[in-house]
C-alpha positions in Angstrom: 31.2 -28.2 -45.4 31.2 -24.8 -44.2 34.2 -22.7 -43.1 34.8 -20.4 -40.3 36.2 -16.9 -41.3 39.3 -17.2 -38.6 40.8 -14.5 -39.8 38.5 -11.7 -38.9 36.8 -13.6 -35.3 37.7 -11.4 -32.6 40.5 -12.6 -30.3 39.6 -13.1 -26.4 40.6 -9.4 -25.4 38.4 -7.9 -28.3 34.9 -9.8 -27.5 32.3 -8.7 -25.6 31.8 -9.8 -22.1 29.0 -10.7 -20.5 29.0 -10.0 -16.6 27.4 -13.1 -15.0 28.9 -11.3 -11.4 26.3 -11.1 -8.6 25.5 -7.6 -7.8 25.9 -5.5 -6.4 27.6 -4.3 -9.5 30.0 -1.1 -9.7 31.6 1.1 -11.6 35.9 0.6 -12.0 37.3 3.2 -9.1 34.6 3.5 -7.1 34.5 1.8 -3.7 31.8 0.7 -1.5 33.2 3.2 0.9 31.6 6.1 -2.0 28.1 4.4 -2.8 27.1 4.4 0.6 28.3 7.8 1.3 26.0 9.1 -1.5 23.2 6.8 0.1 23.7 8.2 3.6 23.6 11.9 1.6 20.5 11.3 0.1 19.0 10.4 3.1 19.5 13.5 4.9 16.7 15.7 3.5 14.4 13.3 5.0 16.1 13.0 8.3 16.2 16.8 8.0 12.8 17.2 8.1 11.9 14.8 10.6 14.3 16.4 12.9 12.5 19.4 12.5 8.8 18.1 12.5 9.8 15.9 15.9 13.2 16.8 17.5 15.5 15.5 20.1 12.9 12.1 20.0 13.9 11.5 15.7 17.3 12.7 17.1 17.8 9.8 19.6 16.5 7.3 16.9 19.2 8.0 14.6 22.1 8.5 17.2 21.5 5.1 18.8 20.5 3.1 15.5 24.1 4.3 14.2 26.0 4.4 17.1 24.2 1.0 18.1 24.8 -0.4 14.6 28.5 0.6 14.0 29.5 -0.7 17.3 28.1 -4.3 16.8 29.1 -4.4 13.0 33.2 -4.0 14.8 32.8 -6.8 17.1 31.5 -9.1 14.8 34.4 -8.2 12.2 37.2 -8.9 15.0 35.4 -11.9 16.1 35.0 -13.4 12.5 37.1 -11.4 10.0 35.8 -10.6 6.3 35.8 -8.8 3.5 33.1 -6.8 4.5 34.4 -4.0 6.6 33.5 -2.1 8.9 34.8 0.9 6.6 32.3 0.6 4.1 30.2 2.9 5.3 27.4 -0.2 4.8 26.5 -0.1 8.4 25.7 3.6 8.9 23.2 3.3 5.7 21.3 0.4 6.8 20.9 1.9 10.0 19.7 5.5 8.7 17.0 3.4 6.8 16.1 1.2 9.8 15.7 4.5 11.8 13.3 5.7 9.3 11.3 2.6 9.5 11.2 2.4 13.6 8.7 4.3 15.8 9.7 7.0 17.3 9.4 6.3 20.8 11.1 2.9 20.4 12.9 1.5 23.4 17.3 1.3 23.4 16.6 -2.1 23.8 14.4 -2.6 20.8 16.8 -0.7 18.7 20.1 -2.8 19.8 18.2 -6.2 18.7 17.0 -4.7 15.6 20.7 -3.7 14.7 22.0 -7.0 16.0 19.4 -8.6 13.6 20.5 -6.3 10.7 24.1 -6.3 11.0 24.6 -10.3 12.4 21.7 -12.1 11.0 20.5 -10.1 7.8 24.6 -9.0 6.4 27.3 -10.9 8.3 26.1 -14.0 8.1 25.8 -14.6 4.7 29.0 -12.7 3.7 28.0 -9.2 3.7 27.3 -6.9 0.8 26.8 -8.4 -2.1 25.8 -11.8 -0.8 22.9 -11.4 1.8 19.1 -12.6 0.1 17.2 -10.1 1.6 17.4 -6.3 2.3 18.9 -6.7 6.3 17.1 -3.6 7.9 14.2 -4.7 6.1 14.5 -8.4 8.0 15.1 -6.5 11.1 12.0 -4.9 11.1 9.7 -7.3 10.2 11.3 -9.3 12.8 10.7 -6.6 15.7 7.0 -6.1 14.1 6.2 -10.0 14.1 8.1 -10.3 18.1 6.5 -7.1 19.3 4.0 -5.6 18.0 2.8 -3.2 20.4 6.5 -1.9 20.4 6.2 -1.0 17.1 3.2 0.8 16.9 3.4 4.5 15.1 0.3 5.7 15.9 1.4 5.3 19.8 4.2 7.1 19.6 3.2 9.8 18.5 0.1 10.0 20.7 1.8 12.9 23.5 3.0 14.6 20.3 1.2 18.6 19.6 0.9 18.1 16.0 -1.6 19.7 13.4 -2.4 16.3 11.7 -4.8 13.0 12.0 -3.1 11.6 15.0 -3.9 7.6 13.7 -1.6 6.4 10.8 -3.9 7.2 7.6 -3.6 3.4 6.2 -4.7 1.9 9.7 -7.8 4.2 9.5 -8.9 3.3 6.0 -8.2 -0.5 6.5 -10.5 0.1 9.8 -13.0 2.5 9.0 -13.2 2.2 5.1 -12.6 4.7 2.1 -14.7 7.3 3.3 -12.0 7.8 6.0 -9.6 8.8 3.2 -11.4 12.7 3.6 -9.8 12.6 6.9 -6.2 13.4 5.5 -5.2 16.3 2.7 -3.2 15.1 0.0 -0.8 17.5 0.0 -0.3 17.6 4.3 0.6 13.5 3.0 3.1 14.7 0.7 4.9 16.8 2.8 4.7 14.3 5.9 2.7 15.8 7.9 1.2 12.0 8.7 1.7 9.3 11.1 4.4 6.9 10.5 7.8 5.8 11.3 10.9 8.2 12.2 11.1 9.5 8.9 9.4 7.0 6.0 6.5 9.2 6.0 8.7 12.2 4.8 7.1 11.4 1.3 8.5 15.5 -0.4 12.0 14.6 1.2 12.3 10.9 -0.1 11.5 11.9 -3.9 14.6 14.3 -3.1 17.2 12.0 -2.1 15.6 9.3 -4.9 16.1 12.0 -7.5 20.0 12.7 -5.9 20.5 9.1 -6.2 18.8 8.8 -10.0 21.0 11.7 -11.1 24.3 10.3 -9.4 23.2 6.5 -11.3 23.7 5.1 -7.7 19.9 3.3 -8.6 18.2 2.5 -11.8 15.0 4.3 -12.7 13.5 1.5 -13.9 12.9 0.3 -10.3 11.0 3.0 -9.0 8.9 3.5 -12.4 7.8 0.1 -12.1 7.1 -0.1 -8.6 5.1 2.9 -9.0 3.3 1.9 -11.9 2.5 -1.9 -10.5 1.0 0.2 -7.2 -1.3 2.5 -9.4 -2.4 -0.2 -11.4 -3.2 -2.5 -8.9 -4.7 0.2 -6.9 -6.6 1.4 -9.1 -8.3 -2.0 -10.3 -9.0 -2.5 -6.7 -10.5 0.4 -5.8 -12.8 0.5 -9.3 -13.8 -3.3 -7.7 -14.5 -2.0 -4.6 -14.6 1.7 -4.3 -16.4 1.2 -0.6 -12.7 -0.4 1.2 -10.1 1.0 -1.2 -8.9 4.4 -1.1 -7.7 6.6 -4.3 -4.6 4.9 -5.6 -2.9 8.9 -4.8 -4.1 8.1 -1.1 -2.0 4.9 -0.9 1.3 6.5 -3.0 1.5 9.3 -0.4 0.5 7.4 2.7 3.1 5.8 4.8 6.3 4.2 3.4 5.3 3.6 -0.1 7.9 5.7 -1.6 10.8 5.1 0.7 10.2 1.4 -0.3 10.0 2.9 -4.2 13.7 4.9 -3.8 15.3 3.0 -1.0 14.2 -0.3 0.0 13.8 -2.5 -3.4 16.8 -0.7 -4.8 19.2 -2.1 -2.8 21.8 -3.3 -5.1 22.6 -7.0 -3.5 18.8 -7.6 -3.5 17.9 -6.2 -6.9 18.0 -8.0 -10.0 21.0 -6.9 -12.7 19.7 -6.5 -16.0 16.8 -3.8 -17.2 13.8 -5.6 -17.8 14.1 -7.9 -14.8 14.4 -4.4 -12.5 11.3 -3.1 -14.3 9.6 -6.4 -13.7 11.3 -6.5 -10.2 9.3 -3.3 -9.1 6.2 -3.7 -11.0 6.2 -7.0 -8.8 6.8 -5.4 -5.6 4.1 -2.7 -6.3 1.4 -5.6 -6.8 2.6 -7.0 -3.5 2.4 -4.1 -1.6 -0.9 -2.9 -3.0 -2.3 -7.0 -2.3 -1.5 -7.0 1.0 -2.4 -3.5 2.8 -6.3 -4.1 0.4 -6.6 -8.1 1.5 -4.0 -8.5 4.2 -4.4 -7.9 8.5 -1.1 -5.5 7.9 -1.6 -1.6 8.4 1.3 -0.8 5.3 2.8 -4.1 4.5 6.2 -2.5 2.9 8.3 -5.1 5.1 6.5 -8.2 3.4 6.2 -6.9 0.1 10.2 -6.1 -0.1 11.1 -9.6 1.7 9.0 -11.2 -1.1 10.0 -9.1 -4.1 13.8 -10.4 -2.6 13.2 -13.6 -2.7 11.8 -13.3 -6.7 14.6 -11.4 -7.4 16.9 -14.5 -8.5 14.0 -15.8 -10.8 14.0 -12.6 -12.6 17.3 -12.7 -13.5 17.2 -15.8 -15.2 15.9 -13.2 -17.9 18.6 -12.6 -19.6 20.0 -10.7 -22.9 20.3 -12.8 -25.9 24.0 -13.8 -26.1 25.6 -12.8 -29.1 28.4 -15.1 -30.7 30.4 -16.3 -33.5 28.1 -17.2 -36.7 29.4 -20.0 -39.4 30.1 -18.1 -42.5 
């Protein structure tokens, strides 16, 4: 019969741990309070620019989507108390990214149900951070785009706008009119958002910057973006070799719209992500084939809403991938 070496197995305090903890997952000494901050910093280059590109009317957006946010997020913590505080500085992210999502001539009213949605349904509700199933501002605005469409239309609000660009959101023009329409639009005027599209998730130059703060800061893994990047080429690409007539370039559908506010700020979310590495890279290879599937086969102009609600709800099945656990061997 074989012995166990007793003598030199590690006691309880020297083994390894495994952390089984649903994320979000931090770092010892650094609160919620923090992250967020550094979310709400890496946001402003975008918000920046789309202050400057359209004015008071991205200014209003952001003021009433925080202002609107923050006050409903109080009421619902003195009504039913919890651990997630108002203080967390969770709100006033969520409701920078669902400004950037919303159209810029969007009605108070639209805004205070979308922030009722975010904060009550989407976050309270299930517990706050750390416990909701899907990314809240996310839910809001599929939500608003599923209850009123013509609300929610960019290409509208944009339509009394002076601007030296296409004045029809370059994804709604290709899914109506075909690749050719893709010569319509310059690369590079795509890059530095000179496009149609929500407050600010078309600010594609300014988004790389505030993912690249976050990257550098480890506030989000880079296998998330990689993946989500690489899944929307590849998928992009296999379409548009299969059908070169109704797909664009797989460029023309990274730059256009939200694609890469969904790649740095959307499917990163920490309670919605997965924990460990390869389930992340999976994770946003996944929502790269989802968003690339529905704006070639789908009646949706971009599609980021569903693709991210769907990549949530795979999230948990992903992280059933786990490390191999390594234990005490017989001797």
């Amino acid at each position: 019969m074989k012995e166990l070496n007793i003598v030199n197995m590690p006691t309880a305090q020297e083994k390894p741990m495994l952390d089984v903890a649903v994320g979000p997952h931090y770092r010892l000494g650094t609160g919620l309070a923090e992250i967020y901050q550094k979310w709400v910093i890496a946001l402003i280059p975008a918000i920046a620019a789309s202050l400057y590109f359209f004015g008071p009317a991205s200014l209003r957006v952001f003021c009433l989507c925080m202002g609107f946010a923050l006050a409903i997020d109080f009421i619902a913590e003195k009504i039913a108390p919890s651990r997630d505080l108002t203080s967390n500085w969770s709100s006033v992210s969520l409701s920078l990214l669902l400004a950037f999502m919303l159209p810029l001539n969007a009605p108070w009213w639209l805004i205070l149900i979308g922030c009722f949605v975010m904060v009550v349904v989407g976050k309270k509700f299930f517990g706050g951070v750390g416990a909701y199933p899907a990314q809240p501002a996310v839910l809001a605005v599929a939500i608003l785009q599923l209850s009123w469409p013509g609300r929610m239309d960019n290409t509208a609000a944009l339509y009394n706008f002076d601007w030296s660009a296409a004045m029809v959101e370059p994804l709604r023009l290709v899914k109506s009119m075909g690749a050719s329409a893709e010569a319509q639009y310059n690369l590079f005027d795509l890059f530095i958002g000179r496009q149609v599209a929500g407050t600010a998730e078309g600010m594609v130059l300014f988004i790389i910057l505030g993912g690249i703060f976050l990257l550098v800061m480890r506030e989000i893994q880079w296998q998330l973006p990689l993946g989500f990047i690489l899944g929307l080429l590849g998928t992009a690409t296999i379409l548009h070799m299969s059908n070169p007539e109704a797909i664009a370039s797989p460029m023309f559908y990274l730059l256009s719209g939200g694609t890469l506010f969904m790649a740095f700020f959307l499917i990163t979310d920490h309670t919605t992500s997965p924990v460990n590495k390869v389930p992340l890279f999976l994770y946003g290879i996944l929502a790269g084939v989802l968003l690339m599937l529905i704006r070639g086969y789908s009646k949706h102009v971009d599609g980021i809403v569903y693709a991210v609600l769907l990549a949530n709800l795979c999230a948990p099945l992903l992280d059933m991938i786990k490390p191999k656990v390594k234990g005490e061997k017989d001797v």
